[in-house]
Steps between C-alpha positions, in 0.01 A plus 500: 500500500614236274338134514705220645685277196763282529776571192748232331718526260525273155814373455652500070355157324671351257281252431311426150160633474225381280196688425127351452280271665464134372190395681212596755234289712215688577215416741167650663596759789404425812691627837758334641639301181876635577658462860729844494827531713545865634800655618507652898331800355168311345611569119478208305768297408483166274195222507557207630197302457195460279208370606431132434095609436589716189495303163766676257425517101870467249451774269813466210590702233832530304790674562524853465095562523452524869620775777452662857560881501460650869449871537505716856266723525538806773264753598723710757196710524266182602722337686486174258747276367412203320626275176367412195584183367370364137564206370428493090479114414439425090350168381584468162241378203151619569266171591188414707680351786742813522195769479291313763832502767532872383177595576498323849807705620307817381270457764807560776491414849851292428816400744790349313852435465766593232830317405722797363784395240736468819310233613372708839131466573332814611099507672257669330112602735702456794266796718211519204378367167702556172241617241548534121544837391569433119496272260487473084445256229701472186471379175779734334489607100831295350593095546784625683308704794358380834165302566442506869326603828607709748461581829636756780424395866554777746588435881510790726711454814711696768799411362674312212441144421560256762757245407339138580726242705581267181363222690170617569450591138570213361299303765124676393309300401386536106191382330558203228 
């Protein structure tokens, strides 16, 4: 017996597409820091609010040095279905200040928010904490090569990325 779904079709867009993300806010996890819509089935559908409680931190880097790959992984076998989402952000020019944020976003238990090149904001630790799963330091050989940090965040979730009403998002409230 096949499980109930509810199909619907995606219609051609001919809209411009730009790849990236161009900043994130990350904060502590706790429960409850998104308010989730669900459709009549109980998937999740878009947030629509972010807790008032949670203190956001701007994390910037330039262009072309941050992104948000999400992978599904199946297990027919297991019966599991989940996604993968990492987001790779890279701080440019190795300091003090730079290593000692690094180092506190190694130690995971992160919710967040990402502003993709489209200008859509997508939730990040919506069910549980996003931990670091990576991350590198880089002084290159030649004038011409990078000198940065980097580090990969990894959400697990039952489904893509939640987009984030833009309102909501740009209402958190973010640490001076």
């Amino acid at each position: 017996m096949a499980c109930s779904q509810t199909l619907i079709g995606i219609a051609q867009d001919c809209s411009t597409s730009q790849g990236g993300i161009v900043k994130a806010w990350l904060t502590n996890f706790a429960d409850g820091i998104f308010s989730v819509s669900a459709d009549t089935e109980g998937n999740p559908v878009i947030v629509t609010g972010v807790s008032s409680g949670a203190t956001f931190y701007e994390y910037n880097f330039r262009k072309g040095t941050g992104s948000m790959t999400s992978t599904l992984n199946i297990d027919d076998a297991n019966g599991i279905n989940y996604v993968s989402t990492e987001i790779l952000l890279q701080f440019n020019r190795q300091e003090t200040t730079k290593r000692t944020a690094i180092a506190a976003l190694a130690l995971g238990g992160l919710a967040g928010i990402v502003k993709d090149g489209n200008g859509k904001y997508w939730a990040i630790g919506v069910d549980e904490p996003v931990n670091a799963t990576a991350g590198t330091a880089q002084t290159g050989t030649a004038k011409t090569d990078g000198n940065y940090y980097q580090i990969t965040l990894t959400d697990d979730y039952k489904s893509f990325p939640l987009e984030i009403e833009k309102s909501a998002a740009e209402g958190i409230t973010v640490a001076e």
